[in-house]
RODO-2510 file (C-alpha; in nm, 4 decimals, decimal comma):
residues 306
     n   res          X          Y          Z
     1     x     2,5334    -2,4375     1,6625
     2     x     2,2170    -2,5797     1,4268
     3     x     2,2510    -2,6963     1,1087
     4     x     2,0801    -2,3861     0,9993
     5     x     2,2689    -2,1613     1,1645
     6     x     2,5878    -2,3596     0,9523
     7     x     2,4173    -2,3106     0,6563
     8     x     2,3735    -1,9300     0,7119
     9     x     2,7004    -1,8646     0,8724
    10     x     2,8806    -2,0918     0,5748
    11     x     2,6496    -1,8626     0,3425
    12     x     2,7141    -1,5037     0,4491
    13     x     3,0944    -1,5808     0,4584
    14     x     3,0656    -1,7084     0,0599
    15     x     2,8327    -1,3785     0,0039
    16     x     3,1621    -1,1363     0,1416
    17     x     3,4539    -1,3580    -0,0231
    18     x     3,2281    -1,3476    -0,2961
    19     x     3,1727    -0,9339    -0,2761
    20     x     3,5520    -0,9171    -0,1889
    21     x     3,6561    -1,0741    -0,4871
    22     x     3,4271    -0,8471    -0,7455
    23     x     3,5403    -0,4927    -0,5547
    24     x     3,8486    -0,6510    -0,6091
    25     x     3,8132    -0,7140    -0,9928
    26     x     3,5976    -0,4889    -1,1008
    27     x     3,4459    -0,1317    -1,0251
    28     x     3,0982    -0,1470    -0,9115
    29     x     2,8417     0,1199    -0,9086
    30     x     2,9321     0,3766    -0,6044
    31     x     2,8070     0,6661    -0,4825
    32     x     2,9833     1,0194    -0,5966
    33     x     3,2879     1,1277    -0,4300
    34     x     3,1034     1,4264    -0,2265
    35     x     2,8372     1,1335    -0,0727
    36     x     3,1408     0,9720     0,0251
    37     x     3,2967     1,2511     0,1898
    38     x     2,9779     1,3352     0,3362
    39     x     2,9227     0,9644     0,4754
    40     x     3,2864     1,0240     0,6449
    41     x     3,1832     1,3420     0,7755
    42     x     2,8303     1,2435     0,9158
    43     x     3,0448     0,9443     1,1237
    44     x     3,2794     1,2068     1,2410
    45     x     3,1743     1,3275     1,6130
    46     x     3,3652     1,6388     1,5060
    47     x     3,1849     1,7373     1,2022
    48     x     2,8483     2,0390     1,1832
    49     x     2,5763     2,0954     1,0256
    50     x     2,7695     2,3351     0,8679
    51     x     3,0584     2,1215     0,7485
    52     x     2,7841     1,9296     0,5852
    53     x     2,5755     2,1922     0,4166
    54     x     2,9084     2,3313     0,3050
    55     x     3,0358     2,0017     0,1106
    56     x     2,6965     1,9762    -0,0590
    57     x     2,6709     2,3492    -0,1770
    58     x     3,0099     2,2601    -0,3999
    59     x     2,8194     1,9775    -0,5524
    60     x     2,5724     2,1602    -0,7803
    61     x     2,3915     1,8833    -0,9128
    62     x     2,2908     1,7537    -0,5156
    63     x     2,2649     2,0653    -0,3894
    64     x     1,9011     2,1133    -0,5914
    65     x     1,8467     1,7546    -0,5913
    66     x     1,8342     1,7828    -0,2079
    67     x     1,6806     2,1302    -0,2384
    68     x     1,4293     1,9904    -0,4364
    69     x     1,3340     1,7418    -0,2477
    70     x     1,2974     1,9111     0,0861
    71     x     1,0245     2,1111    -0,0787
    72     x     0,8469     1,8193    -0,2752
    73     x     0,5300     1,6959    -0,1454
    74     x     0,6760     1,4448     0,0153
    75     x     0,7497     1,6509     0,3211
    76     x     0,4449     1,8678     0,3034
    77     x     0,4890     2,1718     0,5194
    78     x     0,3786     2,4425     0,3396
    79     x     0,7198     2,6065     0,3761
    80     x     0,9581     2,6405     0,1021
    81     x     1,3137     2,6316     0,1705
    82     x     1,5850     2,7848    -0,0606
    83     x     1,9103     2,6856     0,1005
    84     x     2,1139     2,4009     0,1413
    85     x     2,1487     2,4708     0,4943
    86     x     1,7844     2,5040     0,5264
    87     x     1,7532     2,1659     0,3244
    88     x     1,9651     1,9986     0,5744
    89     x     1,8349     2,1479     0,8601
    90     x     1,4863     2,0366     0,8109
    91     x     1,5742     1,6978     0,6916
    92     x     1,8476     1,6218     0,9490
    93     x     2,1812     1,5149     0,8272
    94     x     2,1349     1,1655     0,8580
    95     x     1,8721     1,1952     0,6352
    96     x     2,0450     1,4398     0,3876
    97     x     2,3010     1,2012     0,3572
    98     x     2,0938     0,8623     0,3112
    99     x     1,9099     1,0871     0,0528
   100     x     2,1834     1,1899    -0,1453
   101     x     2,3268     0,8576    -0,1578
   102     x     2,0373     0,7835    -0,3525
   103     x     1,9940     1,0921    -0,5339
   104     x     2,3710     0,9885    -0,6656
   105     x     2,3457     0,6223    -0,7551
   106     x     2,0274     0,7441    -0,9551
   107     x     2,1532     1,0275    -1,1359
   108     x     2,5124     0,8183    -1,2252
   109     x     2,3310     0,5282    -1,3706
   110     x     2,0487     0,5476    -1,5472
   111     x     2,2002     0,3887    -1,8604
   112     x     2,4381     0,1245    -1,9430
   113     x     2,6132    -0,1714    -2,1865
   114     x     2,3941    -0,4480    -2,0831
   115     x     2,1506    -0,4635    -2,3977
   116     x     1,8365    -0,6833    -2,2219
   117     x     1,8481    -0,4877    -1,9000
   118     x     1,5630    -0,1984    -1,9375
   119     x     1,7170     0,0681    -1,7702
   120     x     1,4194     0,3247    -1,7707
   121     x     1,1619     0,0565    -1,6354
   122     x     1,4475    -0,0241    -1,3543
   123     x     1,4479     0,3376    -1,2557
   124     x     1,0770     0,3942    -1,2713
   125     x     0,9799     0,1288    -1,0614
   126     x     1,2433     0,1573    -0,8330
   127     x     1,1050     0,4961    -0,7402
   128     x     0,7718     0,3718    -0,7712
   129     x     0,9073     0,1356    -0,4650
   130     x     1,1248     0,4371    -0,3017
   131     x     0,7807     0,5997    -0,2421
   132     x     0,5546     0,3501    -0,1528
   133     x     0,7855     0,2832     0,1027
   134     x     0,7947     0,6128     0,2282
   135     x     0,4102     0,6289     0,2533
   136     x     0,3829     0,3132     0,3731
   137     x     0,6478     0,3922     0,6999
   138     x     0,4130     0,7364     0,7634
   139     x     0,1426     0,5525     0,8016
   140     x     0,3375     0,2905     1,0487
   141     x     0,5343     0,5451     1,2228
   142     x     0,8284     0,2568     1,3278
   143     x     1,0384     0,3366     1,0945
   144     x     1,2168     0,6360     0,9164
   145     x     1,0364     0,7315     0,5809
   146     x     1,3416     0,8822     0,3840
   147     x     1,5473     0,6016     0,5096
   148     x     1,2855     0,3620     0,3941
   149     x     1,2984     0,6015     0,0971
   150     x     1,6372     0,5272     0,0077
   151     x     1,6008     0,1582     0,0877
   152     x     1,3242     0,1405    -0,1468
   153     x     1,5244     0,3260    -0,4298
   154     x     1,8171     0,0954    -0,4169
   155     x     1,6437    -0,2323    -0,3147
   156     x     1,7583    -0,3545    -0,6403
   157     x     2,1104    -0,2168    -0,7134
   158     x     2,2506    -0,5918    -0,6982
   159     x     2,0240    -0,6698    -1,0444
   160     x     2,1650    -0,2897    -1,1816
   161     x     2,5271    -0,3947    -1,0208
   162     x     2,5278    -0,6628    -1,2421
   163     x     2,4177    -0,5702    -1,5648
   164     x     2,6640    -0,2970    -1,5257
   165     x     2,9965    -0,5198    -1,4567
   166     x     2,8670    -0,8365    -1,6559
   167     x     2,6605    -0,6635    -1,9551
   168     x     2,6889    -1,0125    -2,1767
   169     x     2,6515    -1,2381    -1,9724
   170     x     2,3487    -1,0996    -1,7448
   171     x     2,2211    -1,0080    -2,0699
   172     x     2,2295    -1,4026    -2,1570
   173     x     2,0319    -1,4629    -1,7974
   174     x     1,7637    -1,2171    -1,9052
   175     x     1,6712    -1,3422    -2,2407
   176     x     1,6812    -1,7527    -2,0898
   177     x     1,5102    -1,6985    -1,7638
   178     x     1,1213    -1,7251    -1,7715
   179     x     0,9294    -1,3945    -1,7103
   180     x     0,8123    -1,3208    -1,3541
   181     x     1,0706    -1,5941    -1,1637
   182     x     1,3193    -1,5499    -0,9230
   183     x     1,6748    -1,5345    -1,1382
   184     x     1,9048    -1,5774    -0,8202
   185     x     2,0029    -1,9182    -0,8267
   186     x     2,1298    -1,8084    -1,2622
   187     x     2,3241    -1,5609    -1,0860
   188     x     2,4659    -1,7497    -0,7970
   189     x     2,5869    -2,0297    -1,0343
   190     x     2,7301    -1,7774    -1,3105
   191     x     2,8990    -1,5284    -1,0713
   192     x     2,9104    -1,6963    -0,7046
   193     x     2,6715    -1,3902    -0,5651
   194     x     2,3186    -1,3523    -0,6422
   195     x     2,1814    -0,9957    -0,7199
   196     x     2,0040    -1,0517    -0,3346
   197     x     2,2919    -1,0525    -0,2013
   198     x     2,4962    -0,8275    -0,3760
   199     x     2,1978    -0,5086    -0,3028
   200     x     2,2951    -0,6136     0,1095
   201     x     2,6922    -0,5936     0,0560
   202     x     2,6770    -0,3005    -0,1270
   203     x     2,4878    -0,1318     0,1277
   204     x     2,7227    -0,2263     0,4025
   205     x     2,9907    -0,1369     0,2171
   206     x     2,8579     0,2579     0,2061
   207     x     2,7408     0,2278     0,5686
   208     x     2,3848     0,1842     0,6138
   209     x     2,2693    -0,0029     0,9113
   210     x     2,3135    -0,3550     0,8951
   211     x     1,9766    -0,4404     0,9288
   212     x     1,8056    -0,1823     0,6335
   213     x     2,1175    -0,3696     0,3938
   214     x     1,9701    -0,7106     0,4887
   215     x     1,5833    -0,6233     0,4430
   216     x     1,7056    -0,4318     0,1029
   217     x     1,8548    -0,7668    -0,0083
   218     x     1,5847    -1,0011     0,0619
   219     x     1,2776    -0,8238     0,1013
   220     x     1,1616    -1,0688    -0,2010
   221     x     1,2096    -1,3437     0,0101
   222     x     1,1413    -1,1996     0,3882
   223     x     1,1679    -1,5411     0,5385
   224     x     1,4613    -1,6032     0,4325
   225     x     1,6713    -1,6847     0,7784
   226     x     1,9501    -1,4151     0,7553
   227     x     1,6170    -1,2243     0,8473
   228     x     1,5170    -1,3345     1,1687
   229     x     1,1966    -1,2812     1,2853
   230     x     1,1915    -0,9044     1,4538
   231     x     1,2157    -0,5761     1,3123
   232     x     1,4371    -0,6753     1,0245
   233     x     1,1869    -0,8849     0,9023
   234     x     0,9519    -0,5995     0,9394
   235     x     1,1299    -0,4167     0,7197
   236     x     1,1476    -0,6672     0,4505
   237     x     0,7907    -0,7280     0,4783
   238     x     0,7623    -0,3435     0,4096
   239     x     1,0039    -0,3280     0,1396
   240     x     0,8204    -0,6367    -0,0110
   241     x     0,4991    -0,4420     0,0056
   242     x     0,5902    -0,1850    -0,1561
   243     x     0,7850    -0,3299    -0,4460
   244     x     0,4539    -0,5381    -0,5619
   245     x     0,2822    -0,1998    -0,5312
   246     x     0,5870    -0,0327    -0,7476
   247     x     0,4609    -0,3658    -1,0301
   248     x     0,1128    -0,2209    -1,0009
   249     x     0,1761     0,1288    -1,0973
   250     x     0,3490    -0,0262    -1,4182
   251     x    -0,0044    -0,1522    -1,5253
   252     x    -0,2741    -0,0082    -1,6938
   253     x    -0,4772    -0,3022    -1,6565
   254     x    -0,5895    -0,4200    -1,3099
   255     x    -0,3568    -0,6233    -1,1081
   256     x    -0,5967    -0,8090    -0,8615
   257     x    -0,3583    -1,0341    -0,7652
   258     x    -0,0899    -0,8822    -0,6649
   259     x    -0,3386    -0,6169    -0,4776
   260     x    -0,4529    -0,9819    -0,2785
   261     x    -0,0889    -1,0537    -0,1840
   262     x    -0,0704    -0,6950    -0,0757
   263     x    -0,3253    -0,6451     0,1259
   264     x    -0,2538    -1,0558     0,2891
   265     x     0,1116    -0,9514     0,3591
   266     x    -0,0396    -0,6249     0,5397
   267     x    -0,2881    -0,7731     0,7536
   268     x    -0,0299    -1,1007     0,8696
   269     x     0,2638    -0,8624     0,9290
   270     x    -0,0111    -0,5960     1,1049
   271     x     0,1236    -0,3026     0,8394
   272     x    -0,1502     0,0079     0,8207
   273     x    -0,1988     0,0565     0,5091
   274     x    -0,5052     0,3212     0,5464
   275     x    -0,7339     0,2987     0,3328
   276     x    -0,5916     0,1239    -0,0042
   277     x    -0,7373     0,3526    -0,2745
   278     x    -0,5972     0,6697    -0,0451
   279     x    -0,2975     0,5351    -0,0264
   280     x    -0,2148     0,4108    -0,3573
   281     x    -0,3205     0,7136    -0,5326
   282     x    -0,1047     0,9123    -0,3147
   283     x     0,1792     0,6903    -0,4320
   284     x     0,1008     0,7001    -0,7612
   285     x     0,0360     1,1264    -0,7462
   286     x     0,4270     1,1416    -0,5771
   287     x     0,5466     0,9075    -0,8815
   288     x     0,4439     1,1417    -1,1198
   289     x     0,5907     1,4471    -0,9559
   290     x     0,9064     1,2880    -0,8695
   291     x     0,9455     1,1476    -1,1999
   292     x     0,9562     1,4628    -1,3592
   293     x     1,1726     1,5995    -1,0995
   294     x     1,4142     1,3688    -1,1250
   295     x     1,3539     1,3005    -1,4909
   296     x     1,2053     0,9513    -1,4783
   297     x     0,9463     0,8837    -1,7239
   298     x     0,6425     0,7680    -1,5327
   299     x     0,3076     0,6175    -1,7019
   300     x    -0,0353     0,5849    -1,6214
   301     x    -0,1783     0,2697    -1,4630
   302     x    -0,5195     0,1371    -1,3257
   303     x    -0,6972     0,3263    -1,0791
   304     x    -0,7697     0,0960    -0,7747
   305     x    -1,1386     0,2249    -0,6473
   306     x    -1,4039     0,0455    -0,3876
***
């Protein structure tokens, strides 16, 4: 074994003592008992369709969440849907389920304790990310837009994770940390996981695929070597993509330089993006509708043209 492959092993076992320990001592943001149930039943090779649509339709709140969604823009048929059933039919149960997983950790906490953590401008650019993502994996057609969706969405529950269990002290690491630099060595040294980190355990821990956990966590840093170099990466490179596009639809003022690391990361990585201005507005059009669905305040920001 190399030294870096020490280092990494050594690494991911501190990252899991390190989740271990805060499941153990603390209770961290979770989906709602009826994703759970439905995560349990999706794994079962005994459950239906049927069994699923069923456990949704007692949960009011998801049941036109996911209703809601399968007739949103996003999916663009042309054919409205006004069943659960129908929902999860056309979406496919994986899907429902990824979805709703989202749809709960949204809807469960948009507010919290932790004074310096802006809770509104977490949960508009996180769907500003959730959809970017999705437009972005259309265009690519490797991987699964509502699972890149949801990876999008909760690409940064480690930072909400945090401010949620440790309002004071993450508090403390927002006011001291400069604006716009990383904060996860603060948060390694003050609670022996970094927010990185904590977004990939979290997502193992409700069962997503071990390699959409890993590109959620460190998409900001996509070479980082838990990564490897193949389709993990690739996500990560998406995910990373689409969360500096998310920072651009904050700003009414022109963000040139993020749009150069976009459009760099896009051609090294060989991601379509189409045609920029086509494909941010289209981003920034789904923002605004899903904002309002989902009760997200949204704001306008510069129009990329040329």
């Amino acid at each position: 074994m190399n030294v870096k492959s020490e280092e990494l092993e050594k690494r991911e076992l501190a990252r899991k003592e390190a989740f271990i320990q805060l499941s153990s001592d603390f209770t961290l943001p979770s989906p709602s008992s009826t994703v759970l149930e439905l995560m349990k039943l999706c794994n079962s090779d005994s459950s239906s369709l049927n069994d699923i649509a069923d456990l949704i339709q007692a949960d009011p709140a998801l049941s036109a969440e996911l209703i809601k969604y399968a007739n949103s823009s996003l999916m663009s048929t042309g054919v409205q849907v006004a069943s659960v059933h129908n929902a999860t039919v056309r979406l496919g149960i994986k899907n429902v389920v990824n979805l709703l997983l989202g749809f709960s950790m949204l809807t469960n906490n948009k507010a919290g304790s932790c004074k310096n953590f802006d809770y509104p401008l977490f949960w508009k650019t996180s769907l500003a990310q959730a959809l970017a993502a999705f437009e972005i994996a259309k265009l690519n057609k490797e991987f699964n837009p509502d699972e890149l969706y949801v990876c999008g969405l909760l690409s940064h529950i480690g930072k909400l994770s945090l401010a949620t269990i440790f309002p004071k002290e993450y508090g403390r690491i927002l006011i001291d940390q400069p604006p716009n630099t990383p904060m996860n060595s603060e948060e390694l040294k003050m609670f022996g996981i970094d927010s990185a980190e904590l977004t990939t355990e979290l997502f193992l821990s409700w069962g997503m695929p071990a390699n959409y956990a890993l590109a959620a966590g460190f998409h900001e840093d996509y070479d980082n070597l838990a990564l490897g170099s193949g389709q993990t990466q690739r996500l990560a490179v998406l995910l990373n993509i689409a969360s500096n596009i998310a920072k651009m639809c904050q700003s009414n003022e022109p963000l040139f330089e993020i749009l150069e690391v976009v459009v760099d990361t896009a051609e090294k990585y060989k991601i379509d993006m189409g045609l920029f201005t086509e494909t941010f507005q289209a981003i920034v059009n789904s923002w605004h509708e899903h904002g309002e669905m989902l009760a997200i305040q949204t704001s306008d920001c510069y129009t990329y043209t040329g």
